[in-house]
C-alpha positions as a printed NumPy array, in Angstrom:
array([[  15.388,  -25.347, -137.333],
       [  19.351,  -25.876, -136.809],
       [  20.445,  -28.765, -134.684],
       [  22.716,  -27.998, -131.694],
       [  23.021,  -30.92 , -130.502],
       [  22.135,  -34.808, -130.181],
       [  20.974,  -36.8  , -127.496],
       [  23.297,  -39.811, -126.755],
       [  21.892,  -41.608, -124.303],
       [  19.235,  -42.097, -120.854],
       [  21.779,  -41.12 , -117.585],
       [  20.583,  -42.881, -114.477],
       [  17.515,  -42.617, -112.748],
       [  16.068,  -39.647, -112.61 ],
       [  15.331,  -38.682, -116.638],
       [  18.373,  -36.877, -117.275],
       [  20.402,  -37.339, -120.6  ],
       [  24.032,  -36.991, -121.994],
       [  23.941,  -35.086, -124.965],
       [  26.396,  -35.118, -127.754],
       [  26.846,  -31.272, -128.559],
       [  26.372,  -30.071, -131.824],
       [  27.135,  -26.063, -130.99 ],
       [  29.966,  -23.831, -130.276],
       [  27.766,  -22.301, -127.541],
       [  26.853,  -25.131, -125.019],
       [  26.51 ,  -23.122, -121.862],
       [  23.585,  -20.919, -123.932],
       [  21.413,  -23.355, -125.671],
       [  21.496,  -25.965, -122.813],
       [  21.548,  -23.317, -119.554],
       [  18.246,  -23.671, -117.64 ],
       [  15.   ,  -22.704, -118.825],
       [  16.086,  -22.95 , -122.264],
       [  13.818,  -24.477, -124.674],
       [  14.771,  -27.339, -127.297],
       [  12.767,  -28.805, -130.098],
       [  12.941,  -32.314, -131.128],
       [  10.842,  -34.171, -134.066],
       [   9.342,  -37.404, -132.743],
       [   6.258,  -39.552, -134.678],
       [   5.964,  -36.716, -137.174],
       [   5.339,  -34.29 , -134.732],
       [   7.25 ,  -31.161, -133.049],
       [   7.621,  -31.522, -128.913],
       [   9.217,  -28.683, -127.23 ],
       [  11.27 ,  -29.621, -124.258],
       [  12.263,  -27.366, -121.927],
       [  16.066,  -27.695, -119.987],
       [  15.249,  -27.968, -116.02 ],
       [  18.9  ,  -28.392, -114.797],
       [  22.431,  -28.778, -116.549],
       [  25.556,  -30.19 , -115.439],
       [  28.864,  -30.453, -118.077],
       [  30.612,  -33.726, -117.53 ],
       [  33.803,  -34.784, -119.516],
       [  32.387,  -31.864, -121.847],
       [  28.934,  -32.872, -122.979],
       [  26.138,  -31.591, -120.615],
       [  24.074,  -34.095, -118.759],
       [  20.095,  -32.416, -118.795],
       [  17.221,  -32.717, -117.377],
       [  14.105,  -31.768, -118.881],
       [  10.871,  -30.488, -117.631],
       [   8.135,  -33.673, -117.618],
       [  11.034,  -36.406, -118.627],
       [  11.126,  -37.491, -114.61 ],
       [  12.581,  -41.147, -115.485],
       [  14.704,  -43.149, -117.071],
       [  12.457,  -44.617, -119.522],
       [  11.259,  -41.42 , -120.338],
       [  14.733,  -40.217, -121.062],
       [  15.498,  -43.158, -122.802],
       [  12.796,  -42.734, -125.321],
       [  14.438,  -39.529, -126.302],
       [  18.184,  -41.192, -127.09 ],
       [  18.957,  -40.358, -130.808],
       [  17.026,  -37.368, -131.145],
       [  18.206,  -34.392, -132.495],
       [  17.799,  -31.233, -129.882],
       [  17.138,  -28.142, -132.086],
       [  16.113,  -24.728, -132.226],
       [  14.796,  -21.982, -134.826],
       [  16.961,  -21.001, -136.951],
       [  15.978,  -17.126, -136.276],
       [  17.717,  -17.75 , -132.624],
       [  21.129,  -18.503, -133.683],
       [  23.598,  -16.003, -132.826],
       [  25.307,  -13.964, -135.442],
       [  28.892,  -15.336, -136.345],
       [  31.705,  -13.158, -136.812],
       [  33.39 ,  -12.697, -140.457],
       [  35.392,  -16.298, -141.443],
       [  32.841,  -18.831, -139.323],
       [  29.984,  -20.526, -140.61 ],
       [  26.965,  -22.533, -139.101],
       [  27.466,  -26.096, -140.017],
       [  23.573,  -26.623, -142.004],
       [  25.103,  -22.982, -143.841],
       [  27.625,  -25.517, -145.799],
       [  25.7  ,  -28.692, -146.209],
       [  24.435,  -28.73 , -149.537],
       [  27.172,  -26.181, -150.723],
       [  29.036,  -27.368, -154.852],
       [  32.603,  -27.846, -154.23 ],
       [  34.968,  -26.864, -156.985],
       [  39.029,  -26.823, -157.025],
       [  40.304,  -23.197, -157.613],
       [  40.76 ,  -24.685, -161.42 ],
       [  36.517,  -24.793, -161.878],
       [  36.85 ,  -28.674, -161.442],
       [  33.5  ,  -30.406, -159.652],
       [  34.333,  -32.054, -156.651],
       [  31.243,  -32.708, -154.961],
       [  28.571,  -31.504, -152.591],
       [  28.39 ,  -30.894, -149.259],
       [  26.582,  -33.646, -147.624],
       [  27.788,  -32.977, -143.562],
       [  29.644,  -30.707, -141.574],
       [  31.826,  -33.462, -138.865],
       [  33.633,  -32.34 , -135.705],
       [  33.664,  -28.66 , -134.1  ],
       [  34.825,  -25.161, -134.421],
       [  38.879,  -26.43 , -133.779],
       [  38.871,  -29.288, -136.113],
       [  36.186,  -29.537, -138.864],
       [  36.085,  -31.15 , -142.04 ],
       [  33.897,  -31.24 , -145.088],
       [  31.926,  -34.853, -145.857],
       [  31.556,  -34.1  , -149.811],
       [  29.584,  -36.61 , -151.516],
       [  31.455,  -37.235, -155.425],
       [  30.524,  -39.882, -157.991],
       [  33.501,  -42.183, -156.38 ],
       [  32.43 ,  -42.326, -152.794],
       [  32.549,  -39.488, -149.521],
       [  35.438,  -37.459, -149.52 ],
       [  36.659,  -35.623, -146.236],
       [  38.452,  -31.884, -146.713],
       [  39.445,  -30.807, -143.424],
       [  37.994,  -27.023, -143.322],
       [  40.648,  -25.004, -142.896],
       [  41.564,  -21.418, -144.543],
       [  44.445,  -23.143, -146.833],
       [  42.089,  -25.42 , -147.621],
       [  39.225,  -23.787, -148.44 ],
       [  40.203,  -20.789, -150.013],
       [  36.401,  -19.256, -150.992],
       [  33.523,  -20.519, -148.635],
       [  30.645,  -18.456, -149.892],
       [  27.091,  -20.006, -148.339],
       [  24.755,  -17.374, -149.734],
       [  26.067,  -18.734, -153.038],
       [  26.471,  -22.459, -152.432],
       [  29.767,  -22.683, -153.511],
       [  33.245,  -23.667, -151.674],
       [  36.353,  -23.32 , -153.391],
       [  38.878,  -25.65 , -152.796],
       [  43.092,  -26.2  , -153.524],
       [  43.905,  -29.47 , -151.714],
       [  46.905,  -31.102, -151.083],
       [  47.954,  -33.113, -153.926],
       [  46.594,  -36.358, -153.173],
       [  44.239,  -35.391, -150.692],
       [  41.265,  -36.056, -152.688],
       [  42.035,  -39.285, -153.466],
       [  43.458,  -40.292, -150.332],
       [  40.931,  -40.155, -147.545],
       [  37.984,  -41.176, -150.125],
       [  35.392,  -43.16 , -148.088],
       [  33.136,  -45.551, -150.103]])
C-alpha cells in the first residue's frame, strides 16, 4: 500500500482530524466516500472519509464511526494509505515517492553515494534523504540534479554541486 498522507492530530470535538498530506492529489484521495487504510495493533482498519474541509492546505476529515475526539485522537500518527493498484498513472519525468526509496545512488562518474532511505517535501520542492556510511545526505530532486532517475532499475544518477555532498550531510 502507498501512503498519501499522515494524520497529525485530533481537531475539536466531533472526531475529525488534520492530516499532514502525503499526495499530489488531495482533493481525490480525501473527497468523501473515499476509503483509507491505516495499520493499527498489527491489524488493517479501513476508514472511510465522511466529510472534508482544506484548511491552511491540509484537509481536516471526518471519518465514518470516529464520532469523538478521543476516537480521533487514537488515530494521530497513523499513516492513511491506499493500494498501490489505485494510484494514478504519472506522466513521463514524475515519480511516486515509495518508487525512489530504496533506489542506489551513484555520481555520473559510477561513484556510490548511498541509498534512498525517504522521499521529504512535495511535487515543487523535493529532495532525496540518502543514507551513506558518513551520515543522511539531502539531494534536492531536481532535473540538474538528478540526471538518470530510473525506479524499475533502482538506480539514480547523480552530478551535484561541488560541495553539495558534503555540505548538507546530517549525522
Amino acid at each position: 500500500m502507498a501512503v498519501v498522507g499522515r494524520v497529525a492530530r485530533a481537531h475539536g470535538l466531533r472526531g475529525q482530524v488534520v492530516v499532514n498530506v502525503g499526495t499530489d492529489f488531495p482533493e481525490e484521495r480525501f473527497r468523501p466516500g473515499a476509503a483509507l487504510f491505516v495499520k493499527r495493533g498489527g491489524a488493517i482498519e479501513r476508514l472511510e472519509v465522511a466529510a472534508v474541509r482544506f484548511h491552511q492546505n491540509r484537509p481536516v476529515v471526518a471519518f465514518r464511526g470516529v464520532d469523538d475526539w478521543n476516537a480521533a485522537a487514537a488515530l494521530a500518527g497513523l499513516d492513511l494509505r491506499v493500494p498501490r493498484e489505485s494510484l494514478a498513472e504519472l506522466p513521463p519525468g514524475m515519480f511516486y515517492h515509495h518508487d525512489l526509496v530504496g533506489c542506489a545512488v551513484e555520481t555520473e562518474a559510477g561513484a556510490p553515494v548511498g541509498v534512498v532511505a525517504e522521499v521529504e517535501g512535495a511535487a515543487d520542492g523535493s529532495r532525496l534523504v540518502v543514507r551513506t556510511p558518513r551520515g543522511d545526505v539531502l539531494v534536492p530532486l531536481a532535473a540538474e540534479i538528478c540526471t538518470t532517475i530510473d525506479p524499475a532499475a533502482r538506480r539514480i544518477v547523480v552530478n551535484p554541486p561541488e560541495g553539495l555532498l558534503e555540505l548538507n550531510e546530517r549525522r
